[in-house]
C-alpha positions as CSV (number, residue, x, y, z in Angstrom):
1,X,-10.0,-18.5,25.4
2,X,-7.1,-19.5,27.8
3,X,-7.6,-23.5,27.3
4,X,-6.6,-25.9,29.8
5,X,-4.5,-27.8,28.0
6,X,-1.0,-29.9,28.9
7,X,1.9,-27.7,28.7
8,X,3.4,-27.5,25.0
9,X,7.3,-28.1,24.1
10,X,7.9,-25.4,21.3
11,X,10.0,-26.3,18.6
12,X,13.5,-25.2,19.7
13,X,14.8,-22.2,17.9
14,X,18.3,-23.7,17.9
15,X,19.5,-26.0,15.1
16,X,22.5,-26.8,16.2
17,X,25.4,-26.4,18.9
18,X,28.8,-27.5,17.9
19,X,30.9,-26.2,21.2
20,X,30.8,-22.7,21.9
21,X,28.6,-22.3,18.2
22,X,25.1,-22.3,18.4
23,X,23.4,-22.1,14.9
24,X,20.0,-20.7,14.8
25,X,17.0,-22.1,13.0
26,X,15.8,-17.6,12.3
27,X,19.5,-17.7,10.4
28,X,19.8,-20.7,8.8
29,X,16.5,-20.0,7.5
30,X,17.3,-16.2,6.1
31,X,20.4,-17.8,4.2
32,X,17.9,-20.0,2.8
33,X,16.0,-17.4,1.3
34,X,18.6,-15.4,0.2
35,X,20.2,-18.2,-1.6
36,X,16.9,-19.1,-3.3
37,X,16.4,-15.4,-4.2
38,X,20.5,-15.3,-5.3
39,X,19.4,-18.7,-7.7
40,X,16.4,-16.9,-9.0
41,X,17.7,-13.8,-10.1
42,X,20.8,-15.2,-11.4
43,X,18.3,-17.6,-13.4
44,X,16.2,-14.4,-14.5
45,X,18.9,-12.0,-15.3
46,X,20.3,-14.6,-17.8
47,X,17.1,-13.7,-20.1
48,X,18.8,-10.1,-20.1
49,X,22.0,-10.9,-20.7
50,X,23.1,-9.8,-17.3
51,X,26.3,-12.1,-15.8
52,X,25.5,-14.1,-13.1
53,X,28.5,-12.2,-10.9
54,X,26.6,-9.0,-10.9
55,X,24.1,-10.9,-8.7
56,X,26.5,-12.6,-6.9
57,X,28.2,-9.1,-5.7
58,X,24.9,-7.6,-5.3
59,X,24.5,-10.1,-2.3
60,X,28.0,-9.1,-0.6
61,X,27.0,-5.9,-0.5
62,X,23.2,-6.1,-0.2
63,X,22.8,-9.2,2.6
64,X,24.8,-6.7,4.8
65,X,23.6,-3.9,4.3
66,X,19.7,-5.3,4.6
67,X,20.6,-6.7,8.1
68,X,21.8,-3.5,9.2
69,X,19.4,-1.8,7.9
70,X,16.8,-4.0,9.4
71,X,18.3,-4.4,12.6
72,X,18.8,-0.2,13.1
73,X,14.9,0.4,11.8
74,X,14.0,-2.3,14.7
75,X,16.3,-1.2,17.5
76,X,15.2,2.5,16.6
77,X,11.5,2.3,17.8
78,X,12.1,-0.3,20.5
79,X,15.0,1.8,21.7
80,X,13.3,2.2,25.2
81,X,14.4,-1.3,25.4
82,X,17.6,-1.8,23.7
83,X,18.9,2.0,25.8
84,X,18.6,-0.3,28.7
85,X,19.9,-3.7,27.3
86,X,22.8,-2.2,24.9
87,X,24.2,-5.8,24.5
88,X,20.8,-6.8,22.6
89,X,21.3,-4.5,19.9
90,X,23.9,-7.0,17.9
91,X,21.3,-10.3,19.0
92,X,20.0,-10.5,15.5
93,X,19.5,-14.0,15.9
94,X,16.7,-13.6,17.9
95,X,14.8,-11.8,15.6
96,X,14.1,-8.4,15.3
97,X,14.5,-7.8,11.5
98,X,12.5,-5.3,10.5
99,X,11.9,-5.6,6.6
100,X,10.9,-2.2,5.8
101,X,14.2,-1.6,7.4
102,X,15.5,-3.9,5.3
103,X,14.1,-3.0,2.0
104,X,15.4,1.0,2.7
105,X,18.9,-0.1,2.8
106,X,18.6,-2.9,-0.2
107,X,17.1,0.1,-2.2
108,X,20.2,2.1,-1.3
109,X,22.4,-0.5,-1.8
110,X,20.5,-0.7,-5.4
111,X,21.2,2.4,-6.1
112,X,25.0,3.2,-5.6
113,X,25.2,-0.6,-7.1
114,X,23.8,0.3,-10.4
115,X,25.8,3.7,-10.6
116,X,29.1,2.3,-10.0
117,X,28.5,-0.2,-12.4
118,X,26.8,1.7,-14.8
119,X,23.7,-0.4,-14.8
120,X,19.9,0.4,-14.9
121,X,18.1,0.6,-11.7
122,X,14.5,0.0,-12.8
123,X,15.8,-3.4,-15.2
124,X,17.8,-4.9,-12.2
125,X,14.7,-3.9,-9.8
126,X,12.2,-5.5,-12.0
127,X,14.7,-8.6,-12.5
128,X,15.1,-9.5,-8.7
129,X,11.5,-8.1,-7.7
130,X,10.1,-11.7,-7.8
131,X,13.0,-13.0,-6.4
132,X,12.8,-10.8,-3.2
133,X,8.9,-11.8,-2.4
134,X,9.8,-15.2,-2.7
135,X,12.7,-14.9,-0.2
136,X,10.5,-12.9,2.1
137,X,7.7,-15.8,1.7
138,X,10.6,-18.2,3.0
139,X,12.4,-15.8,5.6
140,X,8.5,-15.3,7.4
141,X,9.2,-19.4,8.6
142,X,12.1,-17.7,10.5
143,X,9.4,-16.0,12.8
144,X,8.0,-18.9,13.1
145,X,10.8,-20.7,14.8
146,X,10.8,-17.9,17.1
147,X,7.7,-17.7,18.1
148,X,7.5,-14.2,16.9
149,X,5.7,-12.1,14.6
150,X,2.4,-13.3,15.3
151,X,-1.3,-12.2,15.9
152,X,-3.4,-12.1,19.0
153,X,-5.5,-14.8,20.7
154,X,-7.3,-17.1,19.2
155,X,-9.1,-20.6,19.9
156,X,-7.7,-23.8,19.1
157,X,-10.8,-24.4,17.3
158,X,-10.0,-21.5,15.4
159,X,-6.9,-23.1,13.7
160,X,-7.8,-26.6,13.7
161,X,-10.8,-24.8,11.6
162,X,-7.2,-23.9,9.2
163,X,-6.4,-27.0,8.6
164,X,-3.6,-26.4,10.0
165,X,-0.6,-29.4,10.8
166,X,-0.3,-29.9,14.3
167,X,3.1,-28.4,14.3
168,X,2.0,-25.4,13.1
169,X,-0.9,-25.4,16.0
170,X,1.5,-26.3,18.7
171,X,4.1,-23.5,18.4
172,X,1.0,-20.8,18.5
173,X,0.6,-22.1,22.0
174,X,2.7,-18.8,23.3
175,X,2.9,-17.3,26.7
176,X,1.3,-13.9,26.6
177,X,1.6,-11.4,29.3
178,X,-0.7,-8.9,27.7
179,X,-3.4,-10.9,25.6
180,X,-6.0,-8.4,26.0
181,X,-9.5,-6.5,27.7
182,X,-10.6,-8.5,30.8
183,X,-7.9,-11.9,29.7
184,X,-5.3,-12.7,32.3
185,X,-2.1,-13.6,31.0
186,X,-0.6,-17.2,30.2
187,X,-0.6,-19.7,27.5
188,X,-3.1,-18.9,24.4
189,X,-2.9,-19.8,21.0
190,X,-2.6,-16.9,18.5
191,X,-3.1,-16.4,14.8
192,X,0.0,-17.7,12.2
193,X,0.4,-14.0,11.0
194,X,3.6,-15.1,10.0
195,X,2.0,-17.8,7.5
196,X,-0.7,-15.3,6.4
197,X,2.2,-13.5,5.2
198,X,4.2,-16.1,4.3
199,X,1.4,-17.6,2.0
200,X,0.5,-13.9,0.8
201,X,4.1,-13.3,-0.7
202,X,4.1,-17.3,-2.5
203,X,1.0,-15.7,-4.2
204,X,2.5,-12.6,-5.1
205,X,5.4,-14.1,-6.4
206,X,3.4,-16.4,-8.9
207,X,1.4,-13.1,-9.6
208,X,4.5,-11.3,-10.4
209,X,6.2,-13.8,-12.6
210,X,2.7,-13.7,-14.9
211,X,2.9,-9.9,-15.0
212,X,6.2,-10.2,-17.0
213,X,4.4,-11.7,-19.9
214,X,2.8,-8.2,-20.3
215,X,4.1,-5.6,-21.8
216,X,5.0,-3.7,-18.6
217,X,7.1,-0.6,-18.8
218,X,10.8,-0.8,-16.9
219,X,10.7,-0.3,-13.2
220,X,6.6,-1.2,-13.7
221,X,7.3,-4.7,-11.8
222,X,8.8,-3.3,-9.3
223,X,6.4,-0.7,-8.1
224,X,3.7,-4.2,-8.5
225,X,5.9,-6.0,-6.1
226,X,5.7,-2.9,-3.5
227,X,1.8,-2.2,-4.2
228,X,1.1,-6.1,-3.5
229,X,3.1,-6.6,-0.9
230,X,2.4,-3.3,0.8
231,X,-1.5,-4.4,0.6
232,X,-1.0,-7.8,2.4
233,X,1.3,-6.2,5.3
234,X,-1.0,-3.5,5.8
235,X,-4.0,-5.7,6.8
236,X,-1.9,-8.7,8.2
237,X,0.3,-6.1,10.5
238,X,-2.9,-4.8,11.9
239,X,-4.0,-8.4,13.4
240,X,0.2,-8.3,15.1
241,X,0.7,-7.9,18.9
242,X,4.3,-6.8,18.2
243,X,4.4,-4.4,15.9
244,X,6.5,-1.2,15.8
245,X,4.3,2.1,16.8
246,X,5.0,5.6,15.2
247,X,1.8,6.7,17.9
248,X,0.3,5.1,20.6
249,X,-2.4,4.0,17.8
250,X,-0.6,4.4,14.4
251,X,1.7,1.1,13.1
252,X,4.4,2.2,11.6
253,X,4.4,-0.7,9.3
254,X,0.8,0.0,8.1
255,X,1.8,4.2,8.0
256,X,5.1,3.1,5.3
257,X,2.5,0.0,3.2
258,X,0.1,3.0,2.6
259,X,3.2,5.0,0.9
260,X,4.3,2.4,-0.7
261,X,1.1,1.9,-2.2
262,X,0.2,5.0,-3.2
263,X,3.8,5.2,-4.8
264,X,3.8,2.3,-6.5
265,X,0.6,3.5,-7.9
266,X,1.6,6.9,-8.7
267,X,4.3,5.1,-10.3
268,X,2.9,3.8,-12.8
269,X,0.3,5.9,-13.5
270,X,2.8,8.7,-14.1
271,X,4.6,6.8,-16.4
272,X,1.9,5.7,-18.5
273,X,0.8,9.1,-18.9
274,X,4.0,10.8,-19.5
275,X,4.2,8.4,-22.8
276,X,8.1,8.1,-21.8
277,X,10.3,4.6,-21.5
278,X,9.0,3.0,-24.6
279,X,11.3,-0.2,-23.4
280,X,8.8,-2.5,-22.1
281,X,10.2,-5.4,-19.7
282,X,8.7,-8.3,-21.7
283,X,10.5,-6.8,-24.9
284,X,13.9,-7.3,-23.0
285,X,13.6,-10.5,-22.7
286,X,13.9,-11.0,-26.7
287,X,17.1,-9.0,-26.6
């Protein structure tokens, strides 16, 4: 599987260096998304009569909050490495975002939002759901740049068999120290987990923008955006040679999409039984 081939030039992971400033591709990318998400959300939440400023102080607070989150969830279970390299810790631009991470503190941040303002939790979650899979469709390309976040070996044939550009194809060709039983390491191409994902959240968000034509109860869209997420990253995460381990065999990332699934599910089951929150969320957007 290790091809002879001529050594690849990766895409650079810097976008720019203006002096002293470098600006990374992984950041410019994740303000990207979070504007598109800000834009989509502002353009839902008009539908519900909610002011496009509650969005736009929802991202002060929440972009923050979502990198600290991320980066503390990350630095947590590779802390054997950051104990030792300390400096590290605050090298976000390099990756190391973990989203479950990420979507603990948003949640949070949701939550003491809503209260302060006196807002519903399950309408504003249900209004920015779609927005958030969309971002996290975008923010995968990050990885990308980076070379990170993806799976194990694989042929060239394999993703020419994709049809996959030759970009794409080019910056799999990664240096692997550990690639695997009886491999010696070097230079192999890998799978684009990062694009499996990145395509499976595009789908979910189409898939969630449909479901709102139904007469879903509140907070019902929500728990749909954690069920279908939660099912792609469970099967995509196990085909990842980086992920976080809660056991020497258990990814911790596959452990929190089972939860999530069987809360999203529980969700909405219990609601539907309990007969309770008449409001559905297609009726709000009449009001």
């Amino acid at each position: 599987m290790n091809e002879a081939v001529e050594q690849i030039e990766p895409l650079s992971p810097i976008a720019l260096e203006l002096g002293p400033l470098t600006v990374h591709w992984y950041g410019l990318i994740l303000g990207f998304a979070v504007f598109v998400a800000l834009t989509l959300s502002i353009r839902e939440g008009k539908k519900h009569g909610i002011v496009p400023d509650t969005f736009l102080d929802l991202v002060l607070y929440g972009v923050p909050a979502g990198i600290l989150g991320g980066r503390l969830y990350y630095v947590i279970f590779e802390w054997e490495y950051y104990s030792q390299n300390p400096v590290d810790i605050i090298a976000v631009w390099e990756g190391g975002l973990a989203i479950h991470g990420v979507l603990i503190a948003a949640v949070i941040t949701l939550i003491v939002f809503t209260k302060k303002r006196n807002l519903h939790f399950w309408r504003l979650a249900d209004t920015v759901a779609p927005s958030i899979i969309f971002a996290q469709g975008i923010g995968r390309w990050g990885n990308f740049m980076n070379q990170e976040a993806h799976g194990g070996p694989v042929t060239r044939d394999f993703l020419e068999g994709l049809r996959l550009p030759e970009f794409i194809i080019n910056q799999m060709y990664i240096y692997n120290d550990n690639p695997g039983p009886g491999m010696s390491p070097g230079f192999y191409y890998h799978h684009p987990t990062f694009l499996y994902e990145s395509i499976w959240n595009f789908v979910g968000f189409f898939i969630l923008i449909s479901l709102r034509k139904l007469n879903l109860k509140v907070g019902e869209l929500f728990a749909s955006y954690l069920i279908w997420y939660s099912i792609g990253r469970f099967f995509i995460e196990g085909m990842r040679t980086d992920s976080l381990m809660l056991t020497d065999t258990l990814r911790m990332a596959q452990v929190i999409s089972l939860f999530l699934i069987a809360a999203g599910v529980t969700f909405i089951i219990y609601r539907r039984k309990k007969g309770e929150h008449p409001l559905y969320y297609a009726q709000q957007n009449t009001k």
